[in-house]
MIVEX-266639 format. One record per residue: residue in three letters; x, y, z of N, C-alpha, C, CB in turn. Coordinates in steps of 0.02 Angstrom, whole numbers. Atoms other than C-alpha are relative to their C-alpha. Glycine has a CB too. Layout:
BEGIN
resn;n_c1;n_c2;n_c3;ca_c1;ca_c2;ca_c3;c_c1;c_c2;c_c3;cb_c1;cb_c2;cb_c3
ALA;X;Y;Z;X;Y;Z;X;Y;Z;X;Y;Z;
...
***
This chain:
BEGIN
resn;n_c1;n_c2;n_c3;ca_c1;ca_c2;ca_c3;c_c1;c_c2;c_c3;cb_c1;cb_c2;cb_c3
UNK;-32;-34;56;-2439;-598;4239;45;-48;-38;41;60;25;
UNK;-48;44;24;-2316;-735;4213;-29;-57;-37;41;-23;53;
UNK;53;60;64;-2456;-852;4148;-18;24;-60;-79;-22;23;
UNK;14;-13;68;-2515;-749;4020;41;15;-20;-40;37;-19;
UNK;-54;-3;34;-2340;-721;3961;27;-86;-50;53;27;64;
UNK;-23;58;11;-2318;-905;3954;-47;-26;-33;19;-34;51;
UNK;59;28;26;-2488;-948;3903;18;1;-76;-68;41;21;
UNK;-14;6;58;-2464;-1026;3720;43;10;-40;-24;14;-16;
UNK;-84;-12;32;-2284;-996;3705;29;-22;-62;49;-31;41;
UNK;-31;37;53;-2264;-1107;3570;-7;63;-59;-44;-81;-19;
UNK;31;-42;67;-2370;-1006;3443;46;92;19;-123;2;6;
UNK;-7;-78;-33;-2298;-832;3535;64;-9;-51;12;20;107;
UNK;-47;0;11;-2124;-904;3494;21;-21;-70;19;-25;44;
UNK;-6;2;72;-2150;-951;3311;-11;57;-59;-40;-45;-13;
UNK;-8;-80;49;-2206;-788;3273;39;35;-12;-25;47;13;
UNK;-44;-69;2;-2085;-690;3327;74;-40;-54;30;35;108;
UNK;-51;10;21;-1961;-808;3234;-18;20;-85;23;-71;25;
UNK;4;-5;97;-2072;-787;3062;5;62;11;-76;-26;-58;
UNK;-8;-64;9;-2044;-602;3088;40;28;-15;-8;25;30;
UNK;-50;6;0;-1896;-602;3140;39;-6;-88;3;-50;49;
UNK;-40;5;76;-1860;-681;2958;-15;-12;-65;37;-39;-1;
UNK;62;-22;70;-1979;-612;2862;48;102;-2;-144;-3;47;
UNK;-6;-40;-4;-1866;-435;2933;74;-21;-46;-15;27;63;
UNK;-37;-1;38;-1716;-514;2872;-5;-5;-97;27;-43;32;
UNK;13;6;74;-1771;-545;2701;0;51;-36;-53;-26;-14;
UNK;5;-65;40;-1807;-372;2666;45;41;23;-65;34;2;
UNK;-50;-45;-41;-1692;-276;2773;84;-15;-10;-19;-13;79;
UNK;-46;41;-32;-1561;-412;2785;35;-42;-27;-21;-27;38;
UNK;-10;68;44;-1517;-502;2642;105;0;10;-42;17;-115;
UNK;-50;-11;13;-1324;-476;2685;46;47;-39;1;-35;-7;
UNK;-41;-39;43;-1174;-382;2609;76;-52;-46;30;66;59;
UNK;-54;29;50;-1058;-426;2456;54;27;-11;-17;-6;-58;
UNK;-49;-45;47;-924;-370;2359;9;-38;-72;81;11;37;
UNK;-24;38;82;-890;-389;2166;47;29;-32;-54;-1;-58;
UNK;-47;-60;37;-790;-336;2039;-22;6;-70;85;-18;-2;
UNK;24;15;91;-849;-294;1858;38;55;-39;-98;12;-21;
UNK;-39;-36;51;-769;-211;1711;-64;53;-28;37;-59;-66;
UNK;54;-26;26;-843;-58;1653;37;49;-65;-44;42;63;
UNK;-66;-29;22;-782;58;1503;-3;78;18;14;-12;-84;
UNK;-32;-52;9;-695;219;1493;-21;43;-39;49;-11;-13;
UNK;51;-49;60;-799;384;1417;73;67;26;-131;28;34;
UNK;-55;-59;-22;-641;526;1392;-37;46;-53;98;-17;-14;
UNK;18;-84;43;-720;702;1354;54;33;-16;-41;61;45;
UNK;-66;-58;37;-613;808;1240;-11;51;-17;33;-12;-58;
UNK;20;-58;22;-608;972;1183;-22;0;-82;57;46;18;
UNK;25;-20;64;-665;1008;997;53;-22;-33;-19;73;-13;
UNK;-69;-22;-9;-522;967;908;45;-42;3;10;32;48;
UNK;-38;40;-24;-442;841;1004;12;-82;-15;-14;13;53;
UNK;19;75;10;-402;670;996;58;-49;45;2;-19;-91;
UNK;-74;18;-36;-299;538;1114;30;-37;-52;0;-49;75;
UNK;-62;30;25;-128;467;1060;22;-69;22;51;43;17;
UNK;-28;84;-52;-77;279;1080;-64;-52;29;47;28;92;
UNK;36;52;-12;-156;151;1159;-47;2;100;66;-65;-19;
UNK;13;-15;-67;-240;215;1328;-55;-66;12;-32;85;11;
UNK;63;36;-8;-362;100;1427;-82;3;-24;-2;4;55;
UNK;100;-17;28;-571;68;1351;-23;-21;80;-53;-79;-89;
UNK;40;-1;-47;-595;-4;1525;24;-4;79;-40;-46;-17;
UNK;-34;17;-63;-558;-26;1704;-72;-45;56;36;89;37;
UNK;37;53;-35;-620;-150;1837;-21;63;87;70;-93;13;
UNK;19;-14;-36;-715;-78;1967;-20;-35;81;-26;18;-33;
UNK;11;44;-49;-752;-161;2164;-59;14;23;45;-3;48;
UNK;74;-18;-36;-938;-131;2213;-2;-50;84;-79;-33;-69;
UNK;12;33;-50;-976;-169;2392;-64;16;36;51;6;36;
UNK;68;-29;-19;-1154;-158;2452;-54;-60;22;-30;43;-65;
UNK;88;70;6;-1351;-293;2472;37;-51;-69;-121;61;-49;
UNK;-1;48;41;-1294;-443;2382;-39;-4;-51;-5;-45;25;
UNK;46;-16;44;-1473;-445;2312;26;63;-68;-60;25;52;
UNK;-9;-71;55;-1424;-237;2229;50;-38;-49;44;88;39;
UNK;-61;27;43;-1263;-338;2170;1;-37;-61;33;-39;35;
UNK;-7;48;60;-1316;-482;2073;-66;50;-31;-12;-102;15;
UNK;22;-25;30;-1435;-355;1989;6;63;-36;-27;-9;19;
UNK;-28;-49;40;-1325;-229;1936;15;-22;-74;60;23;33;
UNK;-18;21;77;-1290;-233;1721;52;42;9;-54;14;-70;
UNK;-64;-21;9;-1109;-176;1703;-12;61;-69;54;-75;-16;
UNK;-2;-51;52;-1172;-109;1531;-45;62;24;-26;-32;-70;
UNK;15;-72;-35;-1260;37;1644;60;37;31;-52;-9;61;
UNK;-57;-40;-45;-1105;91;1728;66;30;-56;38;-65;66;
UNK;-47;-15;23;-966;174;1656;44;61;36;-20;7;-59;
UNK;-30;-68;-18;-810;298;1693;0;65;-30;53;-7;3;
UNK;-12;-53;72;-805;469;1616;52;33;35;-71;61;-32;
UNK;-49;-49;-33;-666;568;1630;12;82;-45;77;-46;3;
UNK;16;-97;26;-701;783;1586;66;11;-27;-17;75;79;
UNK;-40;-68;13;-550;861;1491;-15;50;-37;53;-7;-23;
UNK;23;-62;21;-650;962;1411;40;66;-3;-49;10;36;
UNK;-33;-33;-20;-558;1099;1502;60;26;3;-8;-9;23;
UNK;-75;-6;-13;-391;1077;1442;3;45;-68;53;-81;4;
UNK;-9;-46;57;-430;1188;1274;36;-41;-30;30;70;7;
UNK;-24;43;36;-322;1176;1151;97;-47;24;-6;50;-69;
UNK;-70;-15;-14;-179;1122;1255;18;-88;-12;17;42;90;
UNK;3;81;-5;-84;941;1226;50;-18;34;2;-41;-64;
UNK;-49;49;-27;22;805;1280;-6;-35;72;60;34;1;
UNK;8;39;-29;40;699;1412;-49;16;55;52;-19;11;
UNK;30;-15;-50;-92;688;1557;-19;-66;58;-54;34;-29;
UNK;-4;81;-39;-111;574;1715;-61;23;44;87;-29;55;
UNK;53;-31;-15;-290;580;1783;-14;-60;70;-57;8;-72;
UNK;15;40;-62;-341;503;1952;-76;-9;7;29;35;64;
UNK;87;3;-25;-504;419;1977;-28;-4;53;-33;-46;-17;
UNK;20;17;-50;-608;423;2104;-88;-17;12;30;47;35;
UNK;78;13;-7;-803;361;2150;-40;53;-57;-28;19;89;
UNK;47;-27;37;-849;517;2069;-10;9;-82;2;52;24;
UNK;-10;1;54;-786;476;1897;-67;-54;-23;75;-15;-11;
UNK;53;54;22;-938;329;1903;-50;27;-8;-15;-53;39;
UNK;74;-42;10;-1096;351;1827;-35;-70;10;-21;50;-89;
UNK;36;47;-9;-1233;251;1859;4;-53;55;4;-23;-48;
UNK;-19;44;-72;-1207;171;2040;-50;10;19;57;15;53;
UNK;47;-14;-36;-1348;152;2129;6;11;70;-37;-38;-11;
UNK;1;-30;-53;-1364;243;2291;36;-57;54;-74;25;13;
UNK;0;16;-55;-1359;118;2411;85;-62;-23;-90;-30;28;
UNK;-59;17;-7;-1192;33;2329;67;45;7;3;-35;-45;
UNK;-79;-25;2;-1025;79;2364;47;-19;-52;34;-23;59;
UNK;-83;3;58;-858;106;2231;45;-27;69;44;109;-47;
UNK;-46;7;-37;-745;34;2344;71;14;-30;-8;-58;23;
UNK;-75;-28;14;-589;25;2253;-21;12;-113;89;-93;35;
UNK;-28;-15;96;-553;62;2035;75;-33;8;11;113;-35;
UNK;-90;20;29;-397;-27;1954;-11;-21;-68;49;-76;44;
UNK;-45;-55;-45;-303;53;1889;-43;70;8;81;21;-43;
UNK;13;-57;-11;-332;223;1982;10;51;-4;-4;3;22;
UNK;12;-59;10;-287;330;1886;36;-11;-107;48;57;76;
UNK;-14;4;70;-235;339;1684;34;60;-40;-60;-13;-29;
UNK;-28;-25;33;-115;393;1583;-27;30;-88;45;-40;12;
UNK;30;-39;28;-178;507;1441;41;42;-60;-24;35;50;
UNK;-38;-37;44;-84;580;1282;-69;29;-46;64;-50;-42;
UNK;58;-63;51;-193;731;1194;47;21;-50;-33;85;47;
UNK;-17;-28;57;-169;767;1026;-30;55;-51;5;-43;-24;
UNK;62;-17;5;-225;873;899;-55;-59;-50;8;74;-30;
UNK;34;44;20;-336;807;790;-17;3;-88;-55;4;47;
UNK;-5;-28;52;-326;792;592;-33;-62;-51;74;27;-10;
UNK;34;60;24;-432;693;451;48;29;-71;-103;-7;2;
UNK;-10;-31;88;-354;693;263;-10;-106;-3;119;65;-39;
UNK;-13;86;61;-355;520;136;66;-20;3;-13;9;-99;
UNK;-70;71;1;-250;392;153;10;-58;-40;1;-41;59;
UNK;-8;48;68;-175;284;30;-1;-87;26;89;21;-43;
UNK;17;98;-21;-245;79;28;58;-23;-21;-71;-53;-47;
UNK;-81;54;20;-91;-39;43;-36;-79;12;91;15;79;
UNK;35;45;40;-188;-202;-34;42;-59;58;16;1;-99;
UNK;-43;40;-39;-130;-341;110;-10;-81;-38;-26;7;88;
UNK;15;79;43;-93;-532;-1;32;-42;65;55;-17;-96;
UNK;-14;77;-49;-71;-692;96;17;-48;-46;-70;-35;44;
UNK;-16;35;33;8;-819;17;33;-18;-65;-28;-10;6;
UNK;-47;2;45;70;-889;-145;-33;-27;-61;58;-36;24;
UNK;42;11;42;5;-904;-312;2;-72;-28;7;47;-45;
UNK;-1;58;43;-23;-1086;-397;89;-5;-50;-79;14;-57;
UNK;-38;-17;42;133;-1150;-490;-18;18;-69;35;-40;1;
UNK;16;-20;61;162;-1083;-654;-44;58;-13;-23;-49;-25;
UNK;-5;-49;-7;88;-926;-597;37;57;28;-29;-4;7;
UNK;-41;-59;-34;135;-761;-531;-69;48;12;70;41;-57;
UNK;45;-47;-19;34;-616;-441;30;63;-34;-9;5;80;
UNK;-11;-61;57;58;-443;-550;-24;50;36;-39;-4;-74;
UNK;34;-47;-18;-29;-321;-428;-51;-13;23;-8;34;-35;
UNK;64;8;-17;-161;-287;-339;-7;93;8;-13;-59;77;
UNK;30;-73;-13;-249;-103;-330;-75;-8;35;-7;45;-77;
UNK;53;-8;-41;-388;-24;-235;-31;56;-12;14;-3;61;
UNK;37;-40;32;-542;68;-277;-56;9;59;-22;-30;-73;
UNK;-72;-54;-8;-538;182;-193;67;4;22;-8;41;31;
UNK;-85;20;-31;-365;205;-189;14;39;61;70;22;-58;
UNK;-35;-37;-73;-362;331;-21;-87;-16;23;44;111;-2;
UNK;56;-18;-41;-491;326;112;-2;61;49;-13;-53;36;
UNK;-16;-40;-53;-546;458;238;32;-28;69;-58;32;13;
UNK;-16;-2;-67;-467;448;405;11;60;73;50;-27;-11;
UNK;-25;-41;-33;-454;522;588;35;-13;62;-39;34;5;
UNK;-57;27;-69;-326;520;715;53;60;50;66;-56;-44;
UNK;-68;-43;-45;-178;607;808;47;17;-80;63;-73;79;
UNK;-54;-22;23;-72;732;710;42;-52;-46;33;22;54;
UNK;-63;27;44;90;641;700;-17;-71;-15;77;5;40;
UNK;22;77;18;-2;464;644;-15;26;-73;-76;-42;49;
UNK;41;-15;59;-73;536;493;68;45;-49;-82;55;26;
UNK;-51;-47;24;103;612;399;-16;-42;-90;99;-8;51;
UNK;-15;9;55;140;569;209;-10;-68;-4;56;25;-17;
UNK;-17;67;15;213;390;233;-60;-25;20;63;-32;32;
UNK;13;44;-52;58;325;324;-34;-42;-59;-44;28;72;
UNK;43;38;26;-62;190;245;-34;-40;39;23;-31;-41;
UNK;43;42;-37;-194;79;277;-26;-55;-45;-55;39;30;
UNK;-19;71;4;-197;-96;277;-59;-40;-23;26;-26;68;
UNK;61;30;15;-333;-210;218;-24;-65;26;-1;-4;-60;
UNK;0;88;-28;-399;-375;277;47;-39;-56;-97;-44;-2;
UNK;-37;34;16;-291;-512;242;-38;-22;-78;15;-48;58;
UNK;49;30;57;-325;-580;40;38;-47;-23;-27;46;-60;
UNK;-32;52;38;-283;-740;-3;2;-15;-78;-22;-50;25;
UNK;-3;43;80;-202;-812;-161;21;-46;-28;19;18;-39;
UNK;-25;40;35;-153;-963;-165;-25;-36;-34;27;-23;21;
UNK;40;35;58;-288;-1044;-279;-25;25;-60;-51;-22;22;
UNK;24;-13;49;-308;-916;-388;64;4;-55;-41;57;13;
UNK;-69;-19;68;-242;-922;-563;-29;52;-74;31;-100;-47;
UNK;30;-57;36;-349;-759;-647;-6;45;34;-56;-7;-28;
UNK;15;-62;-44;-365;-594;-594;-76;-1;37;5;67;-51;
UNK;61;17;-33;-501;-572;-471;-18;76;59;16;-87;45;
UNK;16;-29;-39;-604;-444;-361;-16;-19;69;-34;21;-24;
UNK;19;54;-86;-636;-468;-176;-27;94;46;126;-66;62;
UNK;16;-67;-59;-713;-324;-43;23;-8;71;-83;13;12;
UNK;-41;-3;-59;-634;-305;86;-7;57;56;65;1;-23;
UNK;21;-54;-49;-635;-188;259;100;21;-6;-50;-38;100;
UNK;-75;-38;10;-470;-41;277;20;-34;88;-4;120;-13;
UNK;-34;25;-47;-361;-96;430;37;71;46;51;-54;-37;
UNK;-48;-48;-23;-302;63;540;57;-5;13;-12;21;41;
UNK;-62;2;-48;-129;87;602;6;7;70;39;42;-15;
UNK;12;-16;-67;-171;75;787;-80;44;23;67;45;17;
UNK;81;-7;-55;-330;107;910;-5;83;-15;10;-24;118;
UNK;-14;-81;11;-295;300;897;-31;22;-71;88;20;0;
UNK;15;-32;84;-346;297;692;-44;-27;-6;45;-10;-67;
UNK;46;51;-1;-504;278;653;-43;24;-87;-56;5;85;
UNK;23;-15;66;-595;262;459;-57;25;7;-3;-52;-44;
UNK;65;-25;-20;-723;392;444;-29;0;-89;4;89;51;
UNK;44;10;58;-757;353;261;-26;-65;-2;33;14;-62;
UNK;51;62;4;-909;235;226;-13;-31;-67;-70;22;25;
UNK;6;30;76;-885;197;57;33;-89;-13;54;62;-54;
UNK;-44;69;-7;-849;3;14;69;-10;-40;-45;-59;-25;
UNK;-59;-1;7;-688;-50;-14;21;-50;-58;26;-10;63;
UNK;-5;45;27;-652;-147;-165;87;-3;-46;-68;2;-36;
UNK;-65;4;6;-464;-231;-216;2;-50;-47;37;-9;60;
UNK;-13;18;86;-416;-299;-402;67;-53;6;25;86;-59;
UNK;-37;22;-19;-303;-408;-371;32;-64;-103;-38;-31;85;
UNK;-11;30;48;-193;-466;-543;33;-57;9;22;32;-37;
UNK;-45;75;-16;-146;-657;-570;16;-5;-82;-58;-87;42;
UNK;-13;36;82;-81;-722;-743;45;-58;2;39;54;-58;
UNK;-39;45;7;22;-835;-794;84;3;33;-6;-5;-67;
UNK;-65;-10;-30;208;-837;-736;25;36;-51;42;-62;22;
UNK;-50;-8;61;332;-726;-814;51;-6;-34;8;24;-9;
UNK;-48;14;42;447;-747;-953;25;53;-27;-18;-40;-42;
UNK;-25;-56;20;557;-643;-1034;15;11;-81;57;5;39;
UNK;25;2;84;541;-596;-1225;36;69;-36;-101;7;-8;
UNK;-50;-94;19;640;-436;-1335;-23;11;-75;121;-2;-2;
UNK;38;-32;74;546;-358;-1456;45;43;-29;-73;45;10;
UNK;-67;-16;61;659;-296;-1610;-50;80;-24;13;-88;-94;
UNK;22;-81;52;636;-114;-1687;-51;24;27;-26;-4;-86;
UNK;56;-22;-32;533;-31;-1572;5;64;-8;-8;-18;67;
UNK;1;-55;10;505;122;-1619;10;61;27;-30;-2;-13;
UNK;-2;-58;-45;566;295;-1556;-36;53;-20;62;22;11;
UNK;47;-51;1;456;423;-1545;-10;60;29;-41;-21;11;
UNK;-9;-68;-37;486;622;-1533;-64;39;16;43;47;-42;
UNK;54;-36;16;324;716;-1463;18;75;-44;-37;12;70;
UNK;14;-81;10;307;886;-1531;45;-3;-68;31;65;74;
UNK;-51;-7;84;431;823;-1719;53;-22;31;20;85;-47;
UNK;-82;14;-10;595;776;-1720;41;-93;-37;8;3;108;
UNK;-31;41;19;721;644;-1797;46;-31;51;24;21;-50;
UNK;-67;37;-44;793;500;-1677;39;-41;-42;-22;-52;65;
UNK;-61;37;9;954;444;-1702;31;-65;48;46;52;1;
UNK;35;37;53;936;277;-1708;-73;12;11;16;-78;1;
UNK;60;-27;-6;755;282;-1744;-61;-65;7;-6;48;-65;
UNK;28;59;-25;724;113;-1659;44;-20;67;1;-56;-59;
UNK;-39;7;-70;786;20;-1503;-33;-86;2;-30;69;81;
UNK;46;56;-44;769;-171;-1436;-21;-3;51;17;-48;9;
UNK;34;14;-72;674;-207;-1286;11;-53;-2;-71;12;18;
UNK;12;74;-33;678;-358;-1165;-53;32;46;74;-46;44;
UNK;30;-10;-59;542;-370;-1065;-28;-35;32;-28;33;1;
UNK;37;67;-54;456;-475;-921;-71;-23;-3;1;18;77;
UNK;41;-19;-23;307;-522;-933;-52;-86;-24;-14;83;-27;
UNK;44;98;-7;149;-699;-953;26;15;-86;-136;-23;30;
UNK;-10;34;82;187;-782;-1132;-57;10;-37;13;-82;-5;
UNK;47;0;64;24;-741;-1206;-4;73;-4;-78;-41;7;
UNK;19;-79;7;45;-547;-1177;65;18;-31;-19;49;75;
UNK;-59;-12;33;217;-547;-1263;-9;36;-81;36;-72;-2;
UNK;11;-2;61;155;-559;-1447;-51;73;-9;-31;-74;-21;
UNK;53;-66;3;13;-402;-1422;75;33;4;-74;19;74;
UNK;-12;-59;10;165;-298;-1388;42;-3;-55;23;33;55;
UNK;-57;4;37;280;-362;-1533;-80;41;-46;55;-89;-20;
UNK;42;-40;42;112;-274;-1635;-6;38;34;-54;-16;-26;
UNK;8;-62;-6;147;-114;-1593;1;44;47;-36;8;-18;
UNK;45;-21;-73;83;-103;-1421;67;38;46;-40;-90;52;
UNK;-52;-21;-39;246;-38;-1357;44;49;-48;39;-64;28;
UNK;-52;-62;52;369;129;-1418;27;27;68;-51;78;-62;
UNK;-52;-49;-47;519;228;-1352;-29;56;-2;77;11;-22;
UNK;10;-58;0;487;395;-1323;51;37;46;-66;7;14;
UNK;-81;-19;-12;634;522;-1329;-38;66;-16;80;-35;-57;
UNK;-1;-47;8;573;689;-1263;54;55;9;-39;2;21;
UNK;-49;-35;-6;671;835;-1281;-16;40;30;28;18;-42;
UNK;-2;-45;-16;714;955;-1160;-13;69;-7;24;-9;4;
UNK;43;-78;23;629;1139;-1149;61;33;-25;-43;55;73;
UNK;-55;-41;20;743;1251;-1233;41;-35;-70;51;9;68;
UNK;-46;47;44;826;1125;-1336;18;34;-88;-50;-82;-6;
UNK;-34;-38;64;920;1197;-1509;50;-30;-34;29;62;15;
UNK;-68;35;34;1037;1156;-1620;-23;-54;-68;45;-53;70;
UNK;15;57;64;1052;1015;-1784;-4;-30;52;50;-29;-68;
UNK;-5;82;-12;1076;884;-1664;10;17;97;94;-51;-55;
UNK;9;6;-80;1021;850;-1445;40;-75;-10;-98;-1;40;
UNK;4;97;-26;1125;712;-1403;-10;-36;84;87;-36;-23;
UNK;23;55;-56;1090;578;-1263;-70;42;30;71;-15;72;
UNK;71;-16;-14;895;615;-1261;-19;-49;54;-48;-7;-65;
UNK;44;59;-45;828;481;-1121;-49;-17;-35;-31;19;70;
UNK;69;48;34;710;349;-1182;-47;-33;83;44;-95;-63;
UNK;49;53;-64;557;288;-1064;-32;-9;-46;-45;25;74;
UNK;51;54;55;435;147;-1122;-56;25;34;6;-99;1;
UNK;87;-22;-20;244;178;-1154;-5;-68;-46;-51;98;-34;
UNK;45;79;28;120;16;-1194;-48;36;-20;-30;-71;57;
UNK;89;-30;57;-26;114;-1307;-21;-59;-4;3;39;-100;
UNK;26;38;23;-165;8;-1319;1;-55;40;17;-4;-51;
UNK;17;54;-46;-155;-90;-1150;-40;39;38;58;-38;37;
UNK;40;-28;-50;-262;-59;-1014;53;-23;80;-88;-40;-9;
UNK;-19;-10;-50;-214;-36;-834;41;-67;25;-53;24;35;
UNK;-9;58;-31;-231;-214;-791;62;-50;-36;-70;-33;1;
UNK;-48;44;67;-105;-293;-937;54;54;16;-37;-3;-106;
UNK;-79;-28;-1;29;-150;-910;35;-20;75;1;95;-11;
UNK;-66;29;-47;48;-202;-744;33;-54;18;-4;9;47;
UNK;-45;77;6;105;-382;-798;59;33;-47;-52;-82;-48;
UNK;-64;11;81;233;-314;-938;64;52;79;-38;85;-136;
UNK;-57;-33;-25;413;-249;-848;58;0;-32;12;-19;53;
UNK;-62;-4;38;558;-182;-935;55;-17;38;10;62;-26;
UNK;-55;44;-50;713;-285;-897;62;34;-27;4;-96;-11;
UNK;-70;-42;13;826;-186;-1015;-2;13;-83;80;-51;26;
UNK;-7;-38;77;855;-99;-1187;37;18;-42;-13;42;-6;
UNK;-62;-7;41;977;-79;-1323;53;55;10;-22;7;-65;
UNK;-29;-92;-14;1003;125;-1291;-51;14;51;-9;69;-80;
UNK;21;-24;-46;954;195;-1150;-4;79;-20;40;-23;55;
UNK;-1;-77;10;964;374;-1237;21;-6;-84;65;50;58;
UNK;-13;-6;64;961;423;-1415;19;87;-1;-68;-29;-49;
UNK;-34;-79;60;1024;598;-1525;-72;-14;-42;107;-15;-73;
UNK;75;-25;34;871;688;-1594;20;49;-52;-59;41;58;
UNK;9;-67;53;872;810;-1757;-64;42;26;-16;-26;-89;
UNK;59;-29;14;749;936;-1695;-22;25;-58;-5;40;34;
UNK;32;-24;58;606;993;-1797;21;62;-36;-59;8;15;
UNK;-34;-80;14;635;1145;-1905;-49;37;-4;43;16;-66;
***
């Protein structure tokens, strides 16, 4: 019995070793651990929206077949976390994760640990209106210029976010637009800039920003400028000087004409004689882009005496 045990041992004993690790190969390849980043899926109610700056991801520890390991894609896995359930209710929430918050693990690995384990959570509600573009400049214009404005077309975009992010004062910001080489007005397109991770632009319309350059300004005072009652009337005086700011070749357009007082009178108004009417300046006959280089620096009368009509 002991001979044919022994008989050809060599070959007996090479088999059992290719078996042996031909069992590890498939059975046996060892155990790992890793760690990979995966992100953060937060269900909300209808409605809702979070506040602030919560985590997009957290690092996860898989421990399982080396092989399963280095063939996991991180972009299959992710956390979700249900509040579905919380209606319409808000404010702060602190949620604890655990294995079962993972999706996409394959059976035979283990979640060992999540960090962090558990996340802080502010629910808001949730509100979209237009928001006004605040035109962002970089830099400084060429000497012997000046920048005069910049506007944006459209001037509000849609947005959506948390409640108290979205009030009156808010705006939104634009990519950075340089100017220090330009010395003419100029267009540029540009993307809107939210106020924080929480706000997000749900209008798709492109964004385009006007940006005025001219010359530098000077200051210039046009004589006998005319006052002007709507609806009739006699001002007392029935002129005024202006000074005003503005490039040296747009001075002379308003000494023709391009500029008048206007001295309305109050509803009700009676009598021979309104005195101290208020004067504000109008530029007839400029366009958008030219009035917003001209600035009034100051004026003879600040208020005239009107004869109303009879």
């Amino acid at each position: 019995m002991l001979d044919l045990f022994l008989r050809r041992w060599p070959l007996k004993l090479l088999s059992l070793a290719l078996a042996f690790a031909v069992w590890i190969a498939v059975t046996g390849d060892g155990r790992g651990v890793s760690d990979v980043r995966v992100p953060v899926d937060v269900l909300l109610p209808e409605g809702a929206t979070l506040s602030g700056t919560p985590p997009t991801t957290v690092t996860l520890r898989l421990r399982g077949s080396e092989t399963l390991i280095r063939r996991i894609d991180p972009y299959d896995l992710d956390v979700r976390v249900d509040l579905r359930d919380a209606g319409s209710a808000t404010g702060e929430r602190t949620v604890i994760l655990t294995p079962r918050n993972v999706r996409g693990i394959p059976h035979d690995l283990e979640v060992a640990a999540i960090d962090p384990d558990r996340l802080k959570l502010v629910v808001a509600r949730k509100k979209r209106r237009e928001i006004a573009i605040a035109p962002t400049l970089v830099g400084k214009a060429p000497r012997g210029y000046a920048v005069y404005g910049a506007s944006a077309r459209p001037s509000e975009l849609a947005v959506e976010g948390p409640d108290g992010k979205l009030g009156p004062a808010a705006r939104l910001r634009t990519d950075p637009i340089r100017v220090d080489d330009k010395t003419e007005p100029f267009t540029v397109r540009v993307g809107a800039i939210p106020d924080g991770n929480d706000v997000r632009v749900v209008d798709t319309r492109p964004l385009d920003v006007t940006v005025v350059v001219d010359l530098a300004p000077v200051d210039g005072t046009i004589d006998r400028v005319p006052v002007v009652v709507p609806g009739g009337g006699t001002p007392v005086p029935a002129s005024v000087d202006v000074t005003v700011t503005a490039p040296s070749g747009l001075i002379p357009r308003l000494r023709d004409r391009h500029i008048r007082a206007i001295a309305e009178l109050p509803a009700g108004s009676s009598g021979p004689l309104v005195h101290d009417v208020p004067l504000r300046i109008e530029l007839p006959g400029l366009g958008d882009e030219e009035r917003a280089k001209v600035s009034i620096k100051k004026m003879s009368r600040r208020a005239v005496d009107v004869k109303p009509a009879r």
